[in-house]
C-alpha positions as CSV (number, residue, x, y, z in Angstrom):
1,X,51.1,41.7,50.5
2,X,49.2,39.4,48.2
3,X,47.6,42.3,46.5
4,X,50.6,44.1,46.1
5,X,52.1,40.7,44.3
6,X,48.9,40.8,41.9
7,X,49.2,44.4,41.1
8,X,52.7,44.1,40.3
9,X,52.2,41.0,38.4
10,X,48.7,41.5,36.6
11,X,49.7,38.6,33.6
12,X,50.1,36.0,36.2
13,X,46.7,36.7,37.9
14,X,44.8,36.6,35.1
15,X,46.3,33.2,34.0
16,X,43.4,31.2,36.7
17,X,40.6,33.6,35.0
18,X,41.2,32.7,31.5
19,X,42.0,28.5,32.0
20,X,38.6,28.3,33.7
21,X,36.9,30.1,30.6
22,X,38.7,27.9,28.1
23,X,38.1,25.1,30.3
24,X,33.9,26.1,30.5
25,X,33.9,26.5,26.9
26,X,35.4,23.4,26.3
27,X,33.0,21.6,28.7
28,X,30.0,23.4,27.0
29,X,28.7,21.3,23.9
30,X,27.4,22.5,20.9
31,X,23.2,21.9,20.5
32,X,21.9,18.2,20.5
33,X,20.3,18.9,17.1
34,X,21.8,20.0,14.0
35,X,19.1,21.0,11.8
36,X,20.6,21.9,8.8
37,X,22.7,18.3,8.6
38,X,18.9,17.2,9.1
39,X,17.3,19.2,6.3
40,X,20.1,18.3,3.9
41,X,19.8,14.6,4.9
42,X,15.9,14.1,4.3
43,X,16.7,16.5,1.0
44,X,18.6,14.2,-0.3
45,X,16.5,11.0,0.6
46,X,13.9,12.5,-1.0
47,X,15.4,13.4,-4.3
48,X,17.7,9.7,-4.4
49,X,13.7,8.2,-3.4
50,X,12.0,10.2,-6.2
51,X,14.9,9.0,-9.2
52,X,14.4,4.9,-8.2
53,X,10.7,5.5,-8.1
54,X,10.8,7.2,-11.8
55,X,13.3,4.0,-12.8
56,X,11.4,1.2,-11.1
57,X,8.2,2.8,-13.1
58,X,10.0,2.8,-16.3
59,X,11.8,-1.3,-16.1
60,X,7.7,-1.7,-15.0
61,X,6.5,-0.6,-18.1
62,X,9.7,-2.3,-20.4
63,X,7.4,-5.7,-19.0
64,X,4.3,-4.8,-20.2
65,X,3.0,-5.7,-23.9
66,X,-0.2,-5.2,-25.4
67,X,-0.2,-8.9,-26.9
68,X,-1.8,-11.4,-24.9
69,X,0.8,-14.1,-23.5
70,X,3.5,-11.8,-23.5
71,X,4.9,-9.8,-20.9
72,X,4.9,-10.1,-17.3
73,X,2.1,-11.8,-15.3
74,X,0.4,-9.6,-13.0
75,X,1.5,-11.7,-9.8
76,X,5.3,-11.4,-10.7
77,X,4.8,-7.0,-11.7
78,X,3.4,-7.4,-7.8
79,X,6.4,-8.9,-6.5
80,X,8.8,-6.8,-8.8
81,X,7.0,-3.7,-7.0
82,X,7.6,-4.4,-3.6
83,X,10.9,-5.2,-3.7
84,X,11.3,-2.3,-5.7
85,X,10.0,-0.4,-2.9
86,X,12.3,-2.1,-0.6
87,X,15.2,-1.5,-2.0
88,X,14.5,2.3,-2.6
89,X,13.6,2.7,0.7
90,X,16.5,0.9,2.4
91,X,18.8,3.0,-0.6
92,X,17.5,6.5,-0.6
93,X,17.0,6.4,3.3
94,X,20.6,5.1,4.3
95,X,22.2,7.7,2.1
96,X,19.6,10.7,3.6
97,X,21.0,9.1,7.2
98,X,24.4,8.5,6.4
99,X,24.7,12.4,5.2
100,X,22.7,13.3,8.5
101,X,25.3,11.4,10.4
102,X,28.5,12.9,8.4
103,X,27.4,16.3,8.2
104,X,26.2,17.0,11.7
105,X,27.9,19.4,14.2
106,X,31.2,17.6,16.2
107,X,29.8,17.4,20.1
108,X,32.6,18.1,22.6
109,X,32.8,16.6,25.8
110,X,29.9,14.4,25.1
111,X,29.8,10.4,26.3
112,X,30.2,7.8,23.4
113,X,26.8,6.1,24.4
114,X,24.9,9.7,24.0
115,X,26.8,10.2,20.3
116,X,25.5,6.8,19.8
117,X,22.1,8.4,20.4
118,X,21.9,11.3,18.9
119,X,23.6,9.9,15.7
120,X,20.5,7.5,15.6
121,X,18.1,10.3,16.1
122,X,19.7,12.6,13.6
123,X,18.8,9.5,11.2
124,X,15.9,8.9,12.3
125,X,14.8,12.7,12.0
126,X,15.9,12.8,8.4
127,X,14.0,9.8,7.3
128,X,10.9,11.6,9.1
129,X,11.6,14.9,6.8
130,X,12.0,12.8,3.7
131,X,9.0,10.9,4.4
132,X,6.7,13.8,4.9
133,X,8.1,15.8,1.9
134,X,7.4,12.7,-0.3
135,X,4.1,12.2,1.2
136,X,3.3,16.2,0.6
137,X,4.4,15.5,-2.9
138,X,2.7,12.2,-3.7
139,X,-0.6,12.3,-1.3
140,X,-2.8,12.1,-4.0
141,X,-1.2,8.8,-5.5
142,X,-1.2,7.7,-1.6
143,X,-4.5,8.5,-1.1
144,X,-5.9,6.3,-3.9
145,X,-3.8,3.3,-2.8
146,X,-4.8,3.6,0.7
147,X,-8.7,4.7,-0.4
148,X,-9.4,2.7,-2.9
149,X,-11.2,-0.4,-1.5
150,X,-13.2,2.1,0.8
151,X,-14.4,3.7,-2.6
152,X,-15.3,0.8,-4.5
153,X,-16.8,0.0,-1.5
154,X,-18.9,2.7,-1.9
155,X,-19.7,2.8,-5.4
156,X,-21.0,-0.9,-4.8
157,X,-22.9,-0.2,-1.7
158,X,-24.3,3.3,-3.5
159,X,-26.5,1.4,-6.5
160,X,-23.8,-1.0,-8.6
161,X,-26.5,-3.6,-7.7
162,X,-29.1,-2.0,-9.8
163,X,-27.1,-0.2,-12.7
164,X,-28.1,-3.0,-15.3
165,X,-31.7,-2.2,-14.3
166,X,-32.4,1.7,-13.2
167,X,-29.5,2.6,-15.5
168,X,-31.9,2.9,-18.4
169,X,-34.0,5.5,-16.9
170,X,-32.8,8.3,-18.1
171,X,-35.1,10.0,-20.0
172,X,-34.5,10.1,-23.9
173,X,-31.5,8.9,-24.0
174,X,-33.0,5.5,-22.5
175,X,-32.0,4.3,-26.7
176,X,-28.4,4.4,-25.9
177,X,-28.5,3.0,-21.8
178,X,-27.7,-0.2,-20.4
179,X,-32.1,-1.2,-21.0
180,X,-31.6,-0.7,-24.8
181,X,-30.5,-4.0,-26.0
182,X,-33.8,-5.3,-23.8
183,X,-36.0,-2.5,-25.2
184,X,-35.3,-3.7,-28.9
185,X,-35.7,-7.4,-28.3
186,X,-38.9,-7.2,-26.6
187,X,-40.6,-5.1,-29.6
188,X,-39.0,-7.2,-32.0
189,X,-40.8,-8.2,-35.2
190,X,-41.9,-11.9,-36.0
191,X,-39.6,-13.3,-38.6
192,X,-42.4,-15.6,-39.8
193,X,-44.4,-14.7,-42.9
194,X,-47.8,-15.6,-41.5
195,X,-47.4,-13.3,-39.0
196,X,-45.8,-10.8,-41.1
197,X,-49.0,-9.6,-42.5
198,X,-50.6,-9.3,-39.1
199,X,-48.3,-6.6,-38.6
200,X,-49.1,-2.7,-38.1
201,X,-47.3,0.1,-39.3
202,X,-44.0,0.6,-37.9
203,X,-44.3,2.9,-35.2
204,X,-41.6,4.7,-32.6
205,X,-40.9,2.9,-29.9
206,X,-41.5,4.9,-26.5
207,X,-38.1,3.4,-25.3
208,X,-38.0,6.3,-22.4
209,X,-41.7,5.2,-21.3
210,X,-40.6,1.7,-21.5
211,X,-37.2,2.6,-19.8
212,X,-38.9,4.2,-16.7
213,X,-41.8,1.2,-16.4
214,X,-39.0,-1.2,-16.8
215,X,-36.9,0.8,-13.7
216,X,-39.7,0.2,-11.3
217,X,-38.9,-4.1,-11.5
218,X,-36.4,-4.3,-8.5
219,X,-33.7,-7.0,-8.9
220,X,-35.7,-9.9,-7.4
221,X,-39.4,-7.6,-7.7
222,X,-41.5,-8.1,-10.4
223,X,-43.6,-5.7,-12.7
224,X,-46.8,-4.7,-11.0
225,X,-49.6,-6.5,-13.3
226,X,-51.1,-3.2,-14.5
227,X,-47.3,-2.1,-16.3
228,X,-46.6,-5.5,-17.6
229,X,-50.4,-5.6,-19.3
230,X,-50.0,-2.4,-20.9
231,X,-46.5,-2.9,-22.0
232,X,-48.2,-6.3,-23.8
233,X,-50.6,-4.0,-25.0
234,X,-47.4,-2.3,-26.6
235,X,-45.7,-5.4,-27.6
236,X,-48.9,-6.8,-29.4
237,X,-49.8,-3.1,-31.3
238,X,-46.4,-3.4,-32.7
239,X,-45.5,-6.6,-33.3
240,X,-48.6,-8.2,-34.1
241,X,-48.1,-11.4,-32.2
242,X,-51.1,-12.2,-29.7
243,X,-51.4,-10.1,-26.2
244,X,-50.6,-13.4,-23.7
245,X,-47.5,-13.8,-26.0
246,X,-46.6,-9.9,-25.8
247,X,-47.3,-10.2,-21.9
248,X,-44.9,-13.1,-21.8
249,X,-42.3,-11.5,-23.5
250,X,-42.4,-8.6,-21.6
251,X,-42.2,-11.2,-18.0
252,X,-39.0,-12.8,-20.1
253,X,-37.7,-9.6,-21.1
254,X,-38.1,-8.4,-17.5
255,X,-36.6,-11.6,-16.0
256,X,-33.6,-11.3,-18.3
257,X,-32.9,-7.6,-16.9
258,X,-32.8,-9.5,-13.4
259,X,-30.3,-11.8,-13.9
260,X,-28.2,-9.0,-15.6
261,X,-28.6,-7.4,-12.7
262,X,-27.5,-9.9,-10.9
263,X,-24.9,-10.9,-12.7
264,X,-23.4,-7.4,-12.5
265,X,-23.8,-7.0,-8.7
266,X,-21.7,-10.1,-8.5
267,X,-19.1,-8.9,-11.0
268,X,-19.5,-5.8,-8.8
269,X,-18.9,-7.2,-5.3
270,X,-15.8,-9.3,-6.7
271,X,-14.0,-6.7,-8.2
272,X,-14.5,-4.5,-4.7
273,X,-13.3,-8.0,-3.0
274,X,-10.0,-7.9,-5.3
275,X,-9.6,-4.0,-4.7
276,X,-10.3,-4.5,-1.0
277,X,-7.3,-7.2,-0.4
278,X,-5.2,-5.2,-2.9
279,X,-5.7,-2.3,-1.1
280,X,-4.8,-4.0,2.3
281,X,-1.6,-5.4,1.3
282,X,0.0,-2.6,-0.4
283,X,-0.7,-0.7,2.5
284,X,0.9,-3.7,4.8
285,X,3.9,-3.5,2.6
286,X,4.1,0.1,2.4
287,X,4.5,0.2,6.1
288,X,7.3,-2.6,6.3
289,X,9.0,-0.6,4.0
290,X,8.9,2.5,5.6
291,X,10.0,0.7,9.2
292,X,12.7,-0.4,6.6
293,X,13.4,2.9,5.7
294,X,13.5,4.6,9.2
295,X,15.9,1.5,10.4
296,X,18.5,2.2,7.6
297,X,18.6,6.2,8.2
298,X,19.1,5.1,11.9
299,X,22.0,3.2,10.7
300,X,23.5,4.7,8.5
301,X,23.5,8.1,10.2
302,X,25.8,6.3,13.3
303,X,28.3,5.0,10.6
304,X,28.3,8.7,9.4
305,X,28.8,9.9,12.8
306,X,32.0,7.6,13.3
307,X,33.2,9.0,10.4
308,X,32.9,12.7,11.2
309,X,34.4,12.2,14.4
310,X,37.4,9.8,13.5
């Protein structure tokens, strides 16, 4: 009998079949993730993050001047640049968030506490695109803020110590390296005109012999006897003065060249001091900004959300 009904009536018994489909495809949501409200998002941080980084350099520059006394101080272009920083990242990231947010696919049938959630994460994922475009984009400029204590570092620890010293050994063009100034004032004529007549025939300086004796005194080593007799012997053929005095020249000349030396390891060692803690807190507030960053996209993407689904 019941069959009969449905065969006669075939409208009516389809009626069940078709509410439950409508009703499962009401149920069914869309996908957690919309990528492409993503991709636009961490687009658009990017792009809004690159502009404010091209202004902030350009107001940095309009503080600079070549006249001493003028311009900015170097502790207040510091502060300027981080809060610069901060306010790009807070800026560029809450718009890439806010557009993840507002652009996103509507969810049906989904809890207000998981919307909450997923609005966050969309956010959150378009700050993470934006970042790692502008760090594909930027890594070398990243690298050498991040790096470059560890290479000063290096530079020091690789032979800064000694530059004023072995730096003159190079050959024949000892006349032009950091040993030259030395060289000269060690074969330096008497100004006196009793010695004056004592006084051979100019002759050419072996400044690369000279160079490479004078490489072999370490910073705090002196010359081996032998080298600092025969570079009296030098002193004395060209100057004229007596060989003790040549031989004490060459000890002051020598001793001079140390405390150079010294001098420019110190010089050395500070300036990888001032690069080290200049290196370390950039890099501290690099990272607050970026936790800045991703907590703005987070934000801004659930006021977004609200929006789209108002």
């Amino acid at each position: 009998m019941a069959r009969s009904q449905q065969q006669e009536n075939p409208v009516a018994a389809s009626l069940p079949l078709a509410s439950a489909r409508l009703e499962t495809a009401v149920d069914a949501p869309a996908s957690a993730v919309s990528w492409g409200a993503i991709v636009a998002g961490g687009a658009a941080a990017a792009a809004l993050s690159l502009i404010l980084l091209i202004l902030g350099a350009g107001l940095g520059l309009t503080s600079l001047s070549p006249y001493g006394g003028k311009g900015a101080s170097a502790m207040a272009l510091g502060f300027s640049a981080v809060v610069w920083v901060m306010v790009t990242q807070a800026l560029a990231s809450g718009m890439g968030g806010y557009l993840a947010g507002r652009l996103r696919t509507r969810w049906a049938g989904v809890q207000g506490d998981e919307v909450f959630f997923r609005d966050t994460a969309h956010g959150f994922l378009a700050w993470a695109v934006a970042t790692l475009a502008t760090a594909a984009l930027l890594t070398t400029a990243i690298g050498s803020v991040v790096g470059g204590a560890v290479k000063v570092g290096a530079t020091v620890a690789g032979g800064a110590a000694t530059a004023a010293v072995a730096g003159a050994t190079q050959g024949e063009g000892a006349s032009e390296g950091p040993a030259a100034y030395f060289i000269d004032s060690m074969f330096r004529r008497p100004a006196s005109p009793a010695q004056a007549g004592q006084v051979a025939p100019a002759e050419a300086v072996p400044a690369a012999e000279v160079a490479r004796i004078l490489g072999q005194a370490g910073q705090d080593k002196p010359l081996a006897p032998e080298d600092q007799r025969y570079l009296g012997q030098l002193v004395a053929e060209r100057t004229g003065i007596p060989q003790p005095e040549a031989e004490q020249r060459v000890a002051d000349t020598v001793a001079r060249m140390q405390a150079k030396a010294r001098e420019a390891e110190a010089a050395a060692r500070e300036a990888a001091e001032k690069a080290r803690k200049a290196g370390i807190t950039a890099t501290l507030w690099l990272f607050v900004s970026m936790l800045l960053g991703a907590f703005c996209a987070s934000l801004a993407a659930t006021w977004g959300g609200r929006e789209r689904d108002a």
